[in-house]
Structures are given as C-alpha cells and as structure tokens.
C-alpha positions as CSV (number, residue, x, y, z in Angstrom):
1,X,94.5,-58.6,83.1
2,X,93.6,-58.9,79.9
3,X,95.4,-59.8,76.5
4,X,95.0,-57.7,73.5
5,X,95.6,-60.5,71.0
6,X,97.7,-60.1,68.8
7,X,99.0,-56.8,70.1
8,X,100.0,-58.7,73.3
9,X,102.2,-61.0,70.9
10,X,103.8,-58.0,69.0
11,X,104.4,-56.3,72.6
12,X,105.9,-59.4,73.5
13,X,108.2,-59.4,69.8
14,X,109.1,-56.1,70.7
15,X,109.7,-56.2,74.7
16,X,112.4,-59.3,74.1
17,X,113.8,-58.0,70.6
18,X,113.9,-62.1,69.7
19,X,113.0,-62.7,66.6
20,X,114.9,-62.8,63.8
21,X,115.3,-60.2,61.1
22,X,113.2,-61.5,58.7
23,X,110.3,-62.8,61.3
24,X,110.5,-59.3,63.1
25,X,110.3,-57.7,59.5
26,X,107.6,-59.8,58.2
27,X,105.0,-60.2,61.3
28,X,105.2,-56.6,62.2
29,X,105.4,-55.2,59.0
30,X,102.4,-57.0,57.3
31,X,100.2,-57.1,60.4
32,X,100.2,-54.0,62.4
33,X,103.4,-51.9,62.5
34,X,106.8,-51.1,61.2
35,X,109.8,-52.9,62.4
36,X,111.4,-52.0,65.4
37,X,115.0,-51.7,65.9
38,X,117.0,-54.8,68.2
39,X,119.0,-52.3,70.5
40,X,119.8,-52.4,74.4
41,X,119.5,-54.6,76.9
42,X,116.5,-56.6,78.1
43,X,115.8,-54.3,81.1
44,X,116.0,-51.3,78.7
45,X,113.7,-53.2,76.8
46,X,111.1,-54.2,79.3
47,X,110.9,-50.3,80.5
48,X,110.9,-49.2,77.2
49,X,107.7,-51.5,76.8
50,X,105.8,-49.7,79.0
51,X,106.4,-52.4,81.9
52,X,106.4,-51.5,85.7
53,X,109.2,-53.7,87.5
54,X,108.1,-55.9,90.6
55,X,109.9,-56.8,93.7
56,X,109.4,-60.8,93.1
57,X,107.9,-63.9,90.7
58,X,105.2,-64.3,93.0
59,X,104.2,-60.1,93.1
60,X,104.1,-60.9,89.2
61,X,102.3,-63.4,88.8
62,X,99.5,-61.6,91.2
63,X,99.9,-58.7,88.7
64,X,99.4,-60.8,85.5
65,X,97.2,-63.0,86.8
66,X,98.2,-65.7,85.6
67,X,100.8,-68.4,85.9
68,X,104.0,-67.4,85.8
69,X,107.2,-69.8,84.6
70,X,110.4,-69.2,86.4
71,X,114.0,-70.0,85.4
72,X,115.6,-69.2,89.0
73,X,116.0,-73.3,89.7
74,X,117.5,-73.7,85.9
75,X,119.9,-71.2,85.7
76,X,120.7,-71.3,89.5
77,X,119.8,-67.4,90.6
78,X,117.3,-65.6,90.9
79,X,116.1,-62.9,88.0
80,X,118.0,-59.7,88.3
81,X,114.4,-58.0,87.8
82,X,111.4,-58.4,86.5
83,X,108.8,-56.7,84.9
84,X,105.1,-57.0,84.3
85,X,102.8,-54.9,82.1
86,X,99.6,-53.7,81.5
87,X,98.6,-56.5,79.5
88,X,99.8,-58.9,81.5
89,X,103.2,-60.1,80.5
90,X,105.6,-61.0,82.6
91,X,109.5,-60.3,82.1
92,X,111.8,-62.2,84.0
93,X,115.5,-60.8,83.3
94,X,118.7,-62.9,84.2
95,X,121.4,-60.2,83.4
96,X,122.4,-59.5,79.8
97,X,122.3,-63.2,78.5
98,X,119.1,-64.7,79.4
99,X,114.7,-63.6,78.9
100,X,111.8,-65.6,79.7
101,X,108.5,-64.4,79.2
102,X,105.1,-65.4,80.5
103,X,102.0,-63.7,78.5
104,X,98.9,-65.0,78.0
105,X,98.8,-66.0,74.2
106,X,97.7,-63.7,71.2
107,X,97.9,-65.6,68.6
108,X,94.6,-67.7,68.2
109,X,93.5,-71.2,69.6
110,X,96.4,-73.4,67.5
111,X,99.9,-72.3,68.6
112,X,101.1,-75.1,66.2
113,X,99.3,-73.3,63.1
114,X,101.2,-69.8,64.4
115,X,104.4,-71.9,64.6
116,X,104.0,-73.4,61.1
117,X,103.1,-69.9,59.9
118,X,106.2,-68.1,61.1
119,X,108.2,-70.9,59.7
120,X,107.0,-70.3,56.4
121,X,107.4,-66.7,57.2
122,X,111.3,-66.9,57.9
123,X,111.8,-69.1,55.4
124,X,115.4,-70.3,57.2
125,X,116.7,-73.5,58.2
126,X,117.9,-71.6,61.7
127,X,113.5,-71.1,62.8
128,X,112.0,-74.7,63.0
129,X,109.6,-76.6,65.3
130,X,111.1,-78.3,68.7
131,X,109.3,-79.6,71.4
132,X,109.3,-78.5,75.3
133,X,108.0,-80.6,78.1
134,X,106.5,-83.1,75.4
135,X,104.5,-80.2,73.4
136,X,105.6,-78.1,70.4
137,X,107.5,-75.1,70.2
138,X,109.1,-72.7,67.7
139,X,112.3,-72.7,68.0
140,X,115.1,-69.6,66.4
141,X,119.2,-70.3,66.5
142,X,120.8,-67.0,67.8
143,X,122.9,-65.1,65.2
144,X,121.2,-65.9,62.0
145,X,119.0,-63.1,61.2
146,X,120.2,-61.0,58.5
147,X,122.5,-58.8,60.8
148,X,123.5,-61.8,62.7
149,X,122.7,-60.6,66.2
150,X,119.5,-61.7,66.8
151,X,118.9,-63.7,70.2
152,X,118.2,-67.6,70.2
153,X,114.3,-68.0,71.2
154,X,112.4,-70.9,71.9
155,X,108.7,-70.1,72.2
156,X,105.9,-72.8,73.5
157,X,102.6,-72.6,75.5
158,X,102.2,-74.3,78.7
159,X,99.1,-74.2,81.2
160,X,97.5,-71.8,78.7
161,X,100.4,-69.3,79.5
162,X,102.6,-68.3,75.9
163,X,106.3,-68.5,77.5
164,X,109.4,-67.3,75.3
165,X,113.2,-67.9,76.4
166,X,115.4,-66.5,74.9
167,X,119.2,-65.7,75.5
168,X,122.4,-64.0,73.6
169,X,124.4,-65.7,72.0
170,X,122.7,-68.7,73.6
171,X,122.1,-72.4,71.4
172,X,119.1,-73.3,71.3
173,X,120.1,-76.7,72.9
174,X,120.7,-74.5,76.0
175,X,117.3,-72.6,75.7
176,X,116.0,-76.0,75.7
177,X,117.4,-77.4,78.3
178,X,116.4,-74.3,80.7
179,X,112.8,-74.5,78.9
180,X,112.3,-78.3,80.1
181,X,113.0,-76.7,83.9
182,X,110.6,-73.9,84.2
183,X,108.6,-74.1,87.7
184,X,105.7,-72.7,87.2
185,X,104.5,-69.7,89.8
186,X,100.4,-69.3,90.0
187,X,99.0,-66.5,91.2
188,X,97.7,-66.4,94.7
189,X,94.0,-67.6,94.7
190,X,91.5,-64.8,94.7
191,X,88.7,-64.7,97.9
C-alpha cells in the first residue's frame, strides 16, 4: 500500500470524525474539501470510508503493510472490528468509546511542524502538544469544539506509522495512558 499524502490524512480526519470543529473546518476546508459532518459511530464510519473489515490485527497489518499499533493489552479486549483501506489505514474499533488508527503519515517529514500548525489552526487552549512514548504528539480534549461533541484525540508517529486514539467522552489523560501501551503488530515478512 501506498499513502496519498495528504489525502491519506484527510481520509484519516474523516474515517475517525476526531477533530474538533474548528480543526475539521479549517484543514479540510482550506486544503482540499468541504467539511464533513461528525455523525454515527466509528464502525459506520470506517465503512463509510471506503474500508474493508478484517478478521484480526495481524490480517491488517499484512493488508496495510505496515506496522500496526494495538490497544487490545491497554484496554483489556480485543477490538470489536477492524478495518483497513485502500490506502492503508488501519481502524481498530473498541465499541462506541474508543478509535485507534495506524496510517502511514501524510503530512510531510516534520510531524512536529504539522502539530504546531494545527495548533495555530484551532486556536484553543483544549488542542496543544503532549508527548507519547517520549516523542511529541498533538493532543485535543473531547467536548470542546464548537458543538461540544467532538471526540478526545491524541495523534503521534511511532516507527514511521501516524497513529490517532481517540475516544468519546474520553480525557485526554486516558488517551494517554492507553497511547503509552500500544504493542505494535508488524506485518508478516515478505519471501
């Protein structure tokens, strides 16, 4: 698989419905297309994106092609599906509450400038820089878009894999803490 740059990261925007109003708003709107509503659930979502569902992490990962980061050992279950698509992200759904997404990144070779940028974007005290596993993230507190509904999100690159959790309703101190637990999943070797 291959990504389609920053297609791949409005795919990914659009597949987890994550980002807050006014990031949603302004990176879609300005770059390439008009806002999309934040409606359903995630595996309504993930179909609606144009994703094919799997029967397991490791059958995704082989799809994508890439490593893949489970949640299974931090939220103690397994996903109730998950999804890959053509462009290689993977959607691992854990019920209504809780997203993670592995994608290969579309958004240039400085994830921190991309950060910075959104941040400036948003203009909020609720989207800030965090750090996962000792790197930087982007980090978005659930409810405080301009609807208050949107999802908390915390969004880092690991590996060279972009990976996004996100949750309802969910504090960021507990996307965090299921963040800094991901087990990665590589894809089997090719012969």
């Amino acid at each position: 698989m291959r990504s389609l740059g920053r297609l791949g990261t409005i795919a990914t925007v659009f597949a987890a419905a994550v980002v807050a109003g006014s990031i949603i708003s302004r990176v879609t709107t300005s770059r390439h297309m008009a806002p999309q509503p934040i409606a359903g659930d995630f595996e309504q979502l993930a179909e609606m994106s144009g994703a094919s569902r799997v029967p397991d992490i490791r059958a995704a990962a082989s799809a994508a092609n890439h490593v893949v980061f489970s949640a299974d050992v931090a939220v103690g279950r397994p996903p109730t599906s998950i999804w890959v698509n053509d462009i290689g992200q993977v959607i691992e759904v854990y019920g209504d509450e809780l997203e993670v997404i592995s994608e290969i990144p579309g958004y240039g070779p400085d994830p921190l400038a991309y950060y910075r940028a959104v941040i400036e974007d948003a203009a909020r005290d609720s989207v800030y820089l965090t750090s996962v596993q000792g790197i930087p993230g982007l980090a978005v507190e659930p409810n405080t878009d301009q609807l208050g509904t949107n999802p908390g999100l915390i969004r880092f690159e690991l590996r060279g894999v972009s990976v996004v959790v996100t949750g309802r309703d969910m504090p960021v101190e507990r996307l965090l803490s299921i963040a800094e637990q991901l087990s990665p999943v590589p894809p089997p070797a090719r012969g």
